[in-house]
C-alpha positions in Angstrom: 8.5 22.9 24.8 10.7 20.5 22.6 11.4 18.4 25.7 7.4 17.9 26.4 7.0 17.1 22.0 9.9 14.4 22.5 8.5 13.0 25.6 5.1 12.1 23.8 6.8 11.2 20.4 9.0 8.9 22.8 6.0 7.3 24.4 4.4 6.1 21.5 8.1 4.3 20.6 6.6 0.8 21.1 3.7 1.3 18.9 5.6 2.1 15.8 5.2 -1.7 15.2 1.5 -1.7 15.2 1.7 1.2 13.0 4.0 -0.8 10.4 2.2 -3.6 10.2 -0.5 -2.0 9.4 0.7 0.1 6.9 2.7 -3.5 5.1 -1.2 -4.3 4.9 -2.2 -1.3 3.7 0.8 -1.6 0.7 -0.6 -5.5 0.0 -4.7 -4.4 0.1 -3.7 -1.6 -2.1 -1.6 -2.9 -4.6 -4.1 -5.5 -5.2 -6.8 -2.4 -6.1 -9.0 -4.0 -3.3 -9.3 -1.0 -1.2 -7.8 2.4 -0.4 -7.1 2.8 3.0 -4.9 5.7 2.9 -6.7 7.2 6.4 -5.9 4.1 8.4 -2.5 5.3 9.3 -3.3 8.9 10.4 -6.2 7.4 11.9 -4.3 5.2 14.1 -1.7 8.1 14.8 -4.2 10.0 16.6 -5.7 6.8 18.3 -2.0 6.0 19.6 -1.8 9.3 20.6 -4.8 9.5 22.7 -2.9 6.2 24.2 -0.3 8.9 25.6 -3.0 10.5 27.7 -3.1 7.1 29.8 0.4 7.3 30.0 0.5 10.4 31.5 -2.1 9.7 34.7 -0.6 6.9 35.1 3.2 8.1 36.0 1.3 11.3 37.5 3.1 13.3 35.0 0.5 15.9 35.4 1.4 16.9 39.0 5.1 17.2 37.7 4.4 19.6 34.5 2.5 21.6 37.5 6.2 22.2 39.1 7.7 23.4 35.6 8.0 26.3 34.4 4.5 27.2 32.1 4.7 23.4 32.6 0.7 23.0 32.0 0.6 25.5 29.2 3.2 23.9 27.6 2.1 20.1 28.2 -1.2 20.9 26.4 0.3 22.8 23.3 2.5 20.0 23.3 0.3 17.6 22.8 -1.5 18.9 20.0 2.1 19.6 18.3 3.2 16.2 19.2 -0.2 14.8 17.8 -0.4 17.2 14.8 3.5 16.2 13.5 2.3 12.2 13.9 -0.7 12.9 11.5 1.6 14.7 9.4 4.0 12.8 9.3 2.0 9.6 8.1 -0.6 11.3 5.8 3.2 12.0 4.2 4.3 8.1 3.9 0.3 7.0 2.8 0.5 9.3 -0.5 3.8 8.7 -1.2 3.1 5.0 -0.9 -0.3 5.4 -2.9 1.4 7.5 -5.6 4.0 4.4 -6.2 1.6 1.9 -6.5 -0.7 4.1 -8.9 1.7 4.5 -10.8 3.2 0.9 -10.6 -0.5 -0.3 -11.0 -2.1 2.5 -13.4 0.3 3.4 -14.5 -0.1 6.6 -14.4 -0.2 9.3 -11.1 -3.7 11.4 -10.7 -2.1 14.9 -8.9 -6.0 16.2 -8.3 -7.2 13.0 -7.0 -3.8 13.0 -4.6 -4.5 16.4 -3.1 -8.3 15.2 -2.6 -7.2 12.6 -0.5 -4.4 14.6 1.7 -7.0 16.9 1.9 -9.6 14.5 3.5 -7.3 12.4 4.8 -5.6 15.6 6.9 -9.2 17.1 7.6 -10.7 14.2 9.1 -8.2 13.1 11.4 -7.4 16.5 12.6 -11.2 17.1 13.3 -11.0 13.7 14.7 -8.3 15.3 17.8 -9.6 18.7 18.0 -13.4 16.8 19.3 -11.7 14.3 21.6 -8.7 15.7 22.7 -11.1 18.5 25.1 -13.3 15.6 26.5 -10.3 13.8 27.5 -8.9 16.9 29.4 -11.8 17.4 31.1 -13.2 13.8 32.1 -9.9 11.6 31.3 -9.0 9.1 29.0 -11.8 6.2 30.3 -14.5 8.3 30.7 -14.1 10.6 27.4 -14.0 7.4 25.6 -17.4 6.2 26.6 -19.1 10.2 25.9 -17.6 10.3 22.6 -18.9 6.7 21.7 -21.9 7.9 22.7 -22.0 11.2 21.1 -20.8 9.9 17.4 -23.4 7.0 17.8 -25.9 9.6 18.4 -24.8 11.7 15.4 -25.1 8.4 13.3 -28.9 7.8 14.8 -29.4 11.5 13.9 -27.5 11.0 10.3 -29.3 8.3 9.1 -32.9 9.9 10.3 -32.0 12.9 8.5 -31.5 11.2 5.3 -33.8 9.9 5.2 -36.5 12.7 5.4 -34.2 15.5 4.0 -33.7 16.5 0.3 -30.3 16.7 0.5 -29.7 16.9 -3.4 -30.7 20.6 -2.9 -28.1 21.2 -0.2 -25.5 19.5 -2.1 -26.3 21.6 -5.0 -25.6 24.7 -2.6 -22.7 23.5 -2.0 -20.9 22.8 -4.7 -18.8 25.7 -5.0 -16.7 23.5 -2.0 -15.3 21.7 -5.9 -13.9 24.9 -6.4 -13.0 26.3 -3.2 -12.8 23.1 -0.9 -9.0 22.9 -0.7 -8.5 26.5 0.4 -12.0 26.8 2.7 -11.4 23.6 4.4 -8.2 23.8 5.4 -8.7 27.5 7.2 -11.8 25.8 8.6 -9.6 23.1 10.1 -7.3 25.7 11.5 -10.1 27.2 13.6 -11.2 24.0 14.6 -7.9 23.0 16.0 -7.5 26.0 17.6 -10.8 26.8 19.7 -10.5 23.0 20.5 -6.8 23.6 22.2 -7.7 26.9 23.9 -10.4 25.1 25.4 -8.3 21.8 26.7 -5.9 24.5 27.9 -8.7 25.9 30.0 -9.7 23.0 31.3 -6.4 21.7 32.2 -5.1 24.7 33.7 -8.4 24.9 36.2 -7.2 21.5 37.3 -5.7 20.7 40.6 -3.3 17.8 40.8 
């Protein structure tokens, strides 16, 4: 299992510049109070990620985990590990970096707003692999690419329609014991989430012939 973790961490070796520079940016917008792009990074993790997928067809590592012991059971838990520690891991560096310059800048460190933002921040770009990450096992990396563009632009169609003939004032005010609750709801919501999303990539990729 470690072995499959360090053999996607190790792919994604030569974009750790991409990720720096964007992060330098990051530090420069948001020192400047322009902008907080404290998702970018975690964003990016999981886009690099999906990069690993590509990767994979391409040096037909699929047909070797096949000849490994639990080798596809593995590959696929291994992947959502490998992807999960990434997100983690730069959500981690983004607040610690935001914290400095708020506190450099503002002086002063908001802990509440800080939480918000790791909570959002964590939420969104794990959602964000639990919906592709299946599509991609089952159609592959081109293919899932196109469905899922297709998919969040229809949700956006759909979105904007809705708002504009719902009251949503009335739902939000049903909603707002999430203020309370949010950080304790969400969270076990995201847990699910992840889950049904990797039992169902491990389906899919265990029905597979290679």
């Amino acid at each position: 299992m470690i072995g499959f973790i360090k053999k996607d961490l190790l792919m994604i070796k030569s974009n750790i510049k991409t990720l720096c520079i964007i992060m330098f940016v990051y530090i420069f917008l948001a020192y400047q109070g322009q902008m907080d792009f404290s998702f970018i990074l975690p964003f990016m993790s999981v886009i690099i990620m999906i990069s690993t997928f590509a990767y994979d067809s391409y040096n037909k590592w699929d047909a070797y985990a096949c000849c490994l012991p639990n080798g596809k059971q593995n590959s696929v838990k291994a992947k959502y590990i490998a992807t999960l520690l990434l997100i983690i891991m730069t959500t981690i560096i983004m607040m610690i970096i935001t914290i400095v310059i708020s506190y450099v800048y503002q002086n002063k460190i908001d802990i509440n707003a800080v939480l918000e933002s790791i909570v959002v921040t964590l939420g969104s770009t794990i959602f964000l692999q639990s919906i592709m990450y299946p599509p991609i096992y089952k159609f592959g990396v081109e293919k899932a690419r196109i469905g899922i563009f297709v998919i969040v632009f229809g949700i956006a169609i759909i979105g904007s329609f809705l708002y504009k003939y719902i009251d949503f004032k009335s739902i939000s005010s049903s909603l707002a014991f999430l203020n309370d609750y949010g950080i304790i709801i969400i969270p076990i919501i995201l847990v699910i989430t992840l889950y049904i999303s990797y039992k169902i990539s491990e389906t899919i990729y265990l029905k597979k012939e290679y």
